[in-house]
DSSP file (Angstrom, degrees, kcal/mol; ACC not computed):
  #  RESIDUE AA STRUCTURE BP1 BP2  ACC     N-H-->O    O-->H-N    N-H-->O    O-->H-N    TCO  KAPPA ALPHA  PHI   PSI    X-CA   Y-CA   Z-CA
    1    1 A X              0   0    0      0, 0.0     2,-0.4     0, 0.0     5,-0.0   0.000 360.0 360.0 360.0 129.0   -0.6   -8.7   81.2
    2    2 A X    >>  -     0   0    0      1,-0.1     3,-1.5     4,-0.0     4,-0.9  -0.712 360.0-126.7 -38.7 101.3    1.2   -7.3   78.4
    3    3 A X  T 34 S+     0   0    0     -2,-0.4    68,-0.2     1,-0.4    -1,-0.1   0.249 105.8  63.3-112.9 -16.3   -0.6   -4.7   76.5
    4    4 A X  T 3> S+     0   0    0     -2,-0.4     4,-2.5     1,-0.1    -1,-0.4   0.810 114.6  33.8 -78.5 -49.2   -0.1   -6.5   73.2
    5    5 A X  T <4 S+     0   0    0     -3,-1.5    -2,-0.2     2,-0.2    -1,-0.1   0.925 110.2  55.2 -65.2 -25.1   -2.1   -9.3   74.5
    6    6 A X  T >X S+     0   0    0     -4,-0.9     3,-1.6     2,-0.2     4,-1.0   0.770 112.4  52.6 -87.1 -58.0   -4.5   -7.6   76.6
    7    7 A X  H 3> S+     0   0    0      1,-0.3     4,-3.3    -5,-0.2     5,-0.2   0.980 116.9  39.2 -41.6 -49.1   -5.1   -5.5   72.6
    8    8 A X  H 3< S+     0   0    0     -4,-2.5     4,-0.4     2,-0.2    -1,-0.3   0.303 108.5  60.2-101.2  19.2   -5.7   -8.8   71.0
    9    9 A X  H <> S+     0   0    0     -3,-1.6     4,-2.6     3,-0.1     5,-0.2   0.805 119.3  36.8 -85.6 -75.0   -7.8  -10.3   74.3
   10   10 A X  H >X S+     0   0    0     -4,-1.0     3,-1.5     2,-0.2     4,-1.0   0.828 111.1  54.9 -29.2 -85.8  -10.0   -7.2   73.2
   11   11 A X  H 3X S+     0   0    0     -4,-3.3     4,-1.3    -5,-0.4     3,-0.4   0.869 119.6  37.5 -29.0 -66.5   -9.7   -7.5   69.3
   12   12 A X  H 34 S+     0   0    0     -4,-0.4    -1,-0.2    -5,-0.2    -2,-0.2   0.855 113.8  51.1 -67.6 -21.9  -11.0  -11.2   69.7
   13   13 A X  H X< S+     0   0    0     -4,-2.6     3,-1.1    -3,-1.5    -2,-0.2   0.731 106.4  59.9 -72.6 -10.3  -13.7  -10.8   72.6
   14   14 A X  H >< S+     0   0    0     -4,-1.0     3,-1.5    -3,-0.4    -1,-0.2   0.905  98.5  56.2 -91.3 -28.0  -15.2   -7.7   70.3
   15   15 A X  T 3< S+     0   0    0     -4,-1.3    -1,-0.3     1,-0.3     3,-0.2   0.212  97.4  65.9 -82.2  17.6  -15.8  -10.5   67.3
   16   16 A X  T <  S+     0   0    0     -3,-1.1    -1,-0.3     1,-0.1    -2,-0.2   0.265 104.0  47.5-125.1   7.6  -18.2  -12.8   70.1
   17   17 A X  S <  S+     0   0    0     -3,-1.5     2,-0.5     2,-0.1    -2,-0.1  -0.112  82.3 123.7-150.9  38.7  -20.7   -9.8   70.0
   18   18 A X    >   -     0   0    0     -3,-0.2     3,-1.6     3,-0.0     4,-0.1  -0.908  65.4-120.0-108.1 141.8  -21.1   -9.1   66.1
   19   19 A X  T 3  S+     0   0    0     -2,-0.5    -2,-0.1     1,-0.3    81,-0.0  -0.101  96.7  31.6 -82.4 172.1  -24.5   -9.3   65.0
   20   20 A X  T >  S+     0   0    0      1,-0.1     3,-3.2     6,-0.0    -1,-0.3  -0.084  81.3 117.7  89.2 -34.8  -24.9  -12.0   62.2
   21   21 A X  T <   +     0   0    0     -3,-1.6    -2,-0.1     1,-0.3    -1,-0.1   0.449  58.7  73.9 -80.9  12.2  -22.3  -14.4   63.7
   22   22 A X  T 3  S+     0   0    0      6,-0.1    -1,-0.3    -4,-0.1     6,-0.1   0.631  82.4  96.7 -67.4 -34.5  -24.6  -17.0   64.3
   23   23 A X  S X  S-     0   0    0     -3,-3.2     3,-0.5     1,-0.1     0, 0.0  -0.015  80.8-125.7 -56.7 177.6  -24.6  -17.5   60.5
   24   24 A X  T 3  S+     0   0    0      1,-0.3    -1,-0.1     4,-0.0     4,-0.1   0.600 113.8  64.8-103.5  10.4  -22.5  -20.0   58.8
   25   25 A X  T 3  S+     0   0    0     -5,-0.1     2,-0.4     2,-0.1    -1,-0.3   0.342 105.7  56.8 -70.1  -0.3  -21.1  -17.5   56.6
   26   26 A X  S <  S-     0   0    0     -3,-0.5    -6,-0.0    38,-0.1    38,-0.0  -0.997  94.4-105.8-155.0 128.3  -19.5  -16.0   60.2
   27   27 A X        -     0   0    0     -2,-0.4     2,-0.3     2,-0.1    -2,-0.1   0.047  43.9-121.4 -59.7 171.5  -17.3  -17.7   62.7
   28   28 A X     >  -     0   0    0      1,-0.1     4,-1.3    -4,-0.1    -6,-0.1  -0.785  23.4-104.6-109.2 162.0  -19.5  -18.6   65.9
   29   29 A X  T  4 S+     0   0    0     -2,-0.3     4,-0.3     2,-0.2    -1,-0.1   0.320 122.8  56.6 -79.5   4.5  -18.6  -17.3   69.4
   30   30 A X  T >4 S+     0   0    0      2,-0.1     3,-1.5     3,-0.1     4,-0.4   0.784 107.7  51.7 -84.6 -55.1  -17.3  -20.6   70.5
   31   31 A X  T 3> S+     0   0    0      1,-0.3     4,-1.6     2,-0.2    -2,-0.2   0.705 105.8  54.2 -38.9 -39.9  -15.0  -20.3   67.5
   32   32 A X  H 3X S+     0   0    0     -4,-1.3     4,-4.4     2,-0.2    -1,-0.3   0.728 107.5  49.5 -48.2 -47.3  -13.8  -16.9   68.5
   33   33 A X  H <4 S+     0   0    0     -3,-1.5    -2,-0.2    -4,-0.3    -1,-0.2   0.180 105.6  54.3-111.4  14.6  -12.9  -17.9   71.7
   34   34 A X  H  > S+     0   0    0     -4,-0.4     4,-2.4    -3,-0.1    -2,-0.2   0.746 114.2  45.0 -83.7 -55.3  -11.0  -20.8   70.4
   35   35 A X  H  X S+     0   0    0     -4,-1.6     4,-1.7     1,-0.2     5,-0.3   0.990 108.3  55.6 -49.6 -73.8   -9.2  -18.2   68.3
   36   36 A X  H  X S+     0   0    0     -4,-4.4     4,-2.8   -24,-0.2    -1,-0.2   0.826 102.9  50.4 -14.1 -53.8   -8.9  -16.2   71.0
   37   37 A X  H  > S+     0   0    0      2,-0.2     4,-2.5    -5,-0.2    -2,-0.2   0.984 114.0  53.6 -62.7 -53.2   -6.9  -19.2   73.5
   38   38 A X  H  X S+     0   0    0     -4,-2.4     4,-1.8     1,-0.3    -2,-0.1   0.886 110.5  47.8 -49.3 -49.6   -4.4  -19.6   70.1
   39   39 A X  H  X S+     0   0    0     -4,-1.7     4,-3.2     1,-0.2    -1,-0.3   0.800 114.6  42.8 -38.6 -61.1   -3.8  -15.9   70.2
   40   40 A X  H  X S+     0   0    0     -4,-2.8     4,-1.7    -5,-0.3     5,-0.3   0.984 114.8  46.4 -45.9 -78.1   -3.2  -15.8   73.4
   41   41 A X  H  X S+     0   0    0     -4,-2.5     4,-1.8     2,-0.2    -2,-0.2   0.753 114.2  47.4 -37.7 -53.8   -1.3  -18.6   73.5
   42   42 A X  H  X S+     0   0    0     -4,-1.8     4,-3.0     3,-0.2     8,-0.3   0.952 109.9  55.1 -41.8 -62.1    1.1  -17.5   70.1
   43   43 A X  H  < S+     0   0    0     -4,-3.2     4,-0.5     2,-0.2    -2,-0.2   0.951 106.9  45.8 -47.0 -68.1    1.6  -14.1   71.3
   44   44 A X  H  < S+     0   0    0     -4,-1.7     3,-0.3     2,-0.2    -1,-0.2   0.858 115.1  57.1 -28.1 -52.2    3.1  -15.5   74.9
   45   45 A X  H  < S-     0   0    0     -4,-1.8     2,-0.2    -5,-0.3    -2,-0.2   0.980 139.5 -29.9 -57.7 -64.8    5.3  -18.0   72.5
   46   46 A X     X  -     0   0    0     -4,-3.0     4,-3.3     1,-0.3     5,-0.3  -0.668  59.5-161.8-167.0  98.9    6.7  -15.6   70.6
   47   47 A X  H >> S+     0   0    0     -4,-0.5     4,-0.8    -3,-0.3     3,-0.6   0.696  95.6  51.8 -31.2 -92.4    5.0  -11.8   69.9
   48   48 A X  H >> S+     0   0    0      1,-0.4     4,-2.6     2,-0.2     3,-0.5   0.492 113.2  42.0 -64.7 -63.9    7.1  -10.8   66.9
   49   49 A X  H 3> S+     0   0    0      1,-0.2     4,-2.2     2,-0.2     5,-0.5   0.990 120.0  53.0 -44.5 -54.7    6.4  -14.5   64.8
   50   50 A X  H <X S+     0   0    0     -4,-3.3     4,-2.4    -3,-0.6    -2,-0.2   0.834 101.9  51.1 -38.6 -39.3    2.5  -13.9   66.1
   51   51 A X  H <X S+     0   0    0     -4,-0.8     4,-0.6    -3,-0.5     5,-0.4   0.998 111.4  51.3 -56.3 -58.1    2.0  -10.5   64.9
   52   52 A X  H >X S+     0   0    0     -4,-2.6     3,-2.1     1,-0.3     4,-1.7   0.868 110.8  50.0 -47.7 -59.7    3.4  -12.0   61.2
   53   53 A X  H 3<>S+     0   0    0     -4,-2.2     5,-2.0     1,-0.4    -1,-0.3   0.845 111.3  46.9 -69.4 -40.9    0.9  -14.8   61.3
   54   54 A X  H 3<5S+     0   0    0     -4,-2.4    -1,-0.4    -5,-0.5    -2,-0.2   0.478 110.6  45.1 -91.5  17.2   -1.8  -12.9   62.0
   55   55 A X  H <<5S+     0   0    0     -3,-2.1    -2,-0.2    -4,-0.6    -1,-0.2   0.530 115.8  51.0-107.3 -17.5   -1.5  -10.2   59.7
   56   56 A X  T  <5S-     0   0    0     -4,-1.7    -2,-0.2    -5,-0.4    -3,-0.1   0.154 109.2-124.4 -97.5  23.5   -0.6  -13.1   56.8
   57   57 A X  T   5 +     0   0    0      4,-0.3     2,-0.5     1,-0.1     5,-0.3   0.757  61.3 152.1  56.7  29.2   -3.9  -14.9   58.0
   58   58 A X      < +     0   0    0     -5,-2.0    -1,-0.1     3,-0.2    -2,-0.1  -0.869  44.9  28.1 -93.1 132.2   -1.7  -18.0   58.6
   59   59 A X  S    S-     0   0    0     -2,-0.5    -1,-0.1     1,-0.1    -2,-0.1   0.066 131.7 -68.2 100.3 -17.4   -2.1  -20.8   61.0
   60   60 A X  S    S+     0   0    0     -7,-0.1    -2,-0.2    -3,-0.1     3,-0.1   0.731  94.6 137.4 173.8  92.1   -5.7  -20.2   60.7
   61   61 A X        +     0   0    0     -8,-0.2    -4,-0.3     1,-0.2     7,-0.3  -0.249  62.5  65.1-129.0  46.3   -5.7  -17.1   62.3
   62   62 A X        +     0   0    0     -5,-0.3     5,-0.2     5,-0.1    -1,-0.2  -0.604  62.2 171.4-158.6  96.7   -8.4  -15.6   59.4
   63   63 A X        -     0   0    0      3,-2.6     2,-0.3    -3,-0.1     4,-0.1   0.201  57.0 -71.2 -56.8 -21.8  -11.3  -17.4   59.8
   64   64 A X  S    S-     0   0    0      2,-0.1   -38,-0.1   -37,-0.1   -39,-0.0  -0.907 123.4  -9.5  95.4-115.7  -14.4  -16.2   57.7
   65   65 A X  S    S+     0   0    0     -2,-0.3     2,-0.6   -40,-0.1   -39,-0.1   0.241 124.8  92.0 -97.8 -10.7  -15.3  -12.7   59.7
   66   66 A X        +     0   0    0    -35,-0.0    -3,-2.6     2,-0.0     2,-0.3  -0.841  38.9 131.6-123.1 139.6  -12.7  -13.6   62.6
   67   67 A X        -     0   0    0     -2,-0.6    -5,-0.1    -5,-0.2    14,-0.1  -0.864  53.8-115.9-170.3 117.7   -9.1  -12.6   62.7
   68   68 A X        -     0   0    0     -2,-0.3    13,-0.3    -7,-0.3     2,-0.3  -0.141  31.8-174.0 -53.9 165.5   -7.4  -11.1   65.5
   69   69 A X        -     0   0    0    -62,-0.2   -58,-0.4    11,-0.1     2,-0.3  -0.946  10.3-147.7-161.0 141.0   -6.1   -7.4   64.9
   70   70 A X        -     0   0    0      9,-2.0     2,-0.5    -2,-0.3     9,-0.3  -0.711   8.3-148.3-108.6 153.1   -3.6   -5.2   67.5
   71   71 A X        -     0   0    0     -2,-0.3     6,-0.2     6,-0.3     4,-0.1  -0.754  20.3-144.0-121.8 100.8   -3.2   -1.7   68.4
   72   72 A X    >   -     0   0    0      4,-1.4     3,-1.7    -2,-0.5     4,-0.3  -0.143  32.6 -90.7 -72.7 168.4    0.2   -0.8   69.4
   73   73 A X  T 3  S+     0   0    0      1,-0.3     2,-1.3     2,-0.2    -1,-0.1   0.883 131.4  51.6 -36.3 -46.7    1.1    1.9   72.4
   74   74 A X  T 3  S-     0   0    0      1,-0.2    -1,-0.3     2,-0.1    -2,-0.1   0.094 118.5-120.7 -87.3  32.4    1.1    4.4   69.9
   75   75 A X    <   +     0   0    0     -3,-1.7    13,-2.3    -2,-1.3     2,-0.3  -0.001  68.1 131.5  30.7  11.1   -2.1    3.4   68.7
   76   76 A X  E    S-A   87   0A   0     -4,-0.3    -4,-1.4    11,-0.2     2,-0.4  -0.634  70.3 -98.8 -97.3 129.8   -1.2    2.6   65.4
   77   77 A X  E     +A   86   0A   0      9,-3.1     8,-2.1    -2,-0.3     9,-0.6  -0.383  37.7 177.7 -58.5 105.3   -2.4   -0.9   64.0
   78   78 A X  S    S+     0   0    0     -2,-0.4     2,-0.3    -8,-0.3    -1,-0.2   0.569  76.8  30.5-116.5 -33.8    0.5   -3.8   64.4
   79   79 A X  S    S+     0   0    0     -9,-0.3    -9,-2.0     4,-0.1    -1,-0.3  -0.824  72.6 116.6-162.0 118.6   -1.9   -6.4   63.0
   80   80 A X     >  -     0   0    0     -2,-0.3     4,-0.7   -11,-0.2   -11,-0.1  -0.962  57.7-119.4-162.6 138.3   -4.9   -6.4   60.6
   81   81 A X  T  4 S+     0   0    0    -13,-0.3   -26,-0.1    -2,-0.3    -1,-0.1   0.911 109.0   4.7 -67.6 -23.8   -5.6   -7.9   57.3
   82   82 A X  T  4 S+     0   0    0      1,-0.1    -1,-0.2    -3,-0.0   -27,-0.0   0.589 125.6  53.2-132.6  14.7   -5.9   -4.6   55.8
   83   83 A X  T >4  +     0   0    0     -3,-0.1     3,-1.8     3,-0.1    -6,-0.2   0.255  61.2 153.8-125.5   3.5   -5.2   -1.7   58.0
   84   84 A X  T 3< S+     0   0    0     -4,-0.7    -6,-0.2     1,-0.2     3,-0.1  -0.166  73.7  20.8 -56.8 135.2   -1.8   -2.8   59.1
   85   85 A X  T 3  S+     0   0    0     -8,-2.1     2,-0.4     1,-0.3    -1,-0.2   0.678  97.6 115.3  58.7  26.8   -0.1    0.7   59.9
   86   86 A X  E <   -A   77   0A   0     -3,-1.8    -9,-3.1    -9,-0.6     2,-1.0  -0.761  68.5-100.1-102.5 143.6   -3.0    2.8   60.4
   87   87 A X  E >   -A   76   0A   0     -2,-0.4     3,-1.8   -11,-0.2     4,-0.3  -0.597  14.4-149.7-103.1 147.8   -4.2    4.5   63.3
   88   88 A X  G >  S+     0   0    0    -13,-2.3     3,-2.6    -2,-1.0    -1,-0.1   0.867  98.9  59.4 -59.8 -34.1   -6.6    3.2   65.0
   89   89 A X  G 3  S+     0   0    0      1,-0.3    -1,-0.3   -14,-0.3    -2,-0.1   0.425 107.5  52.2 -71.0  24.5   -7.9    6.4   66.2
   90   90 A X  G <  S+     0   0    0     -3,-1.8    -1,-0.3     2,-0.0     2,-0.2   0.298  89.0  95.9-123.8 -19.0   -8.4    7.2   62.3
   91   91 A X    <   -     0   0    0     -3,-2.6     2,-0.4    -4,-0.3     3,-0.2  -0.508  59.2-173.7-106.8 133.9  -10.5    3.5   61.6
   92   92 A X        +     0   0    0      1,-0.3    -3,-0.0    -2,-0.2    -2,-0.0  -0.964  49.5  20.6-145.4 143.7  -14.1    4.3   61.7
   93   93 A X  S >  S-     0   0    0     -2,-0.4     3,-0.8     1,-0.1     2,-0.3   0.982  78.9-165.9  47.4  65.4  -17.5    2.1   61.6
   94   94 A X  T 3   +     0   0    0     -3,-0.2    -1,-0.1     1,-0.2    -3,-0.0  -0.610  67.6  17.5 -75.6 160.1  -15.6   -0.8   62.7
   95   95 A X  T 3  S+     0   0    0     -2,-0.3    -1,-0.2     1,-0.1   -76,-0.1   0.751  96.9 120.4  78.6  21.9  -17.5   -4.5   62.2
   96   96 A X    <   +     0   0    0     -3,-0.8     3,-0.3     4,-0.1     2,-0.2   0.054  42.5 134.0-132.0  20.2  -19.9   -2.3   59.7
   97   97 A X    >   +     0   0    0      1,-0.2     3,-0.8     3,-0.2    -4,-0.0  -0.615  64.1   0.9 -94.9 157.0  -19.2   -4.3   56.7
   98   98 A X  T 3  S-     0   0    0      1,-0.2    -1,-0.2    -2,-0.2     0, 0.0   0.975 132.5 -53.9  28.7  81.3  -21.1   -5.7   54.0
   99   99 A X  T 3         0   0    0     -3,-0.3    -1,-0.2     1,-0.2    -2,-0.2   0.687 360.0 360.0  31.2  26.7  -24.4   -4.0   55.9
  100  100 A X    <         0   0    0     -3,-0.8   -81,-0.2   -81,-0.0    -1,-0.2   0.558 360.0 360.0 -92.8 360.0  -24.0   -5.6   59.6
């Protein structure tokens, strides 16, 4: 498995175990793992376009609280609505917004 996928596998299983997402303010874990399958499924089609869509929240790949995000080898973020081209090992309290 490619490490870009296996990163956004990750990105999207970590959004099926944040507290609160049972509201309807918050995508639901069946929703997540819908997202997930697209992801998957974009990335395989064609990384490069995939990355762009999910960092421009297009195709509906920004949900509420769910949005894939990637970490590339060099750990530095490839796709995030707001962190694009940080490193990750720099991103700290993630999921720890607006008090969850």
């Amino acid at each position: 498995m490619k490490p870009i996928i296996l990163r956004s596998l990750i990105a999207v299983l970590a959004l099926l175990f944040v507290p609160g997402a049972f509201a309807a303010e918050y995508g639901t874990p069946e929703e997540a793992k819908t997202m997930l399958d697209r992801v998957v499924a974009a990335v395989k089609a064609d990384p490069a376009a995939a990355l762009a869509k999910f960092n421009a929240g297009e195709d509906g790949f920004k949900d509420r609280d769910l949005y894939p995000f990637c970490v590339g080898s060099d750990g530095i973020m490839t796709a995030h609505p707001t962190l694009l081209g940080k490193p990750a090992s720099e991103i700290k309290e993630c999921g720890r917004q607006n008090g969850r």
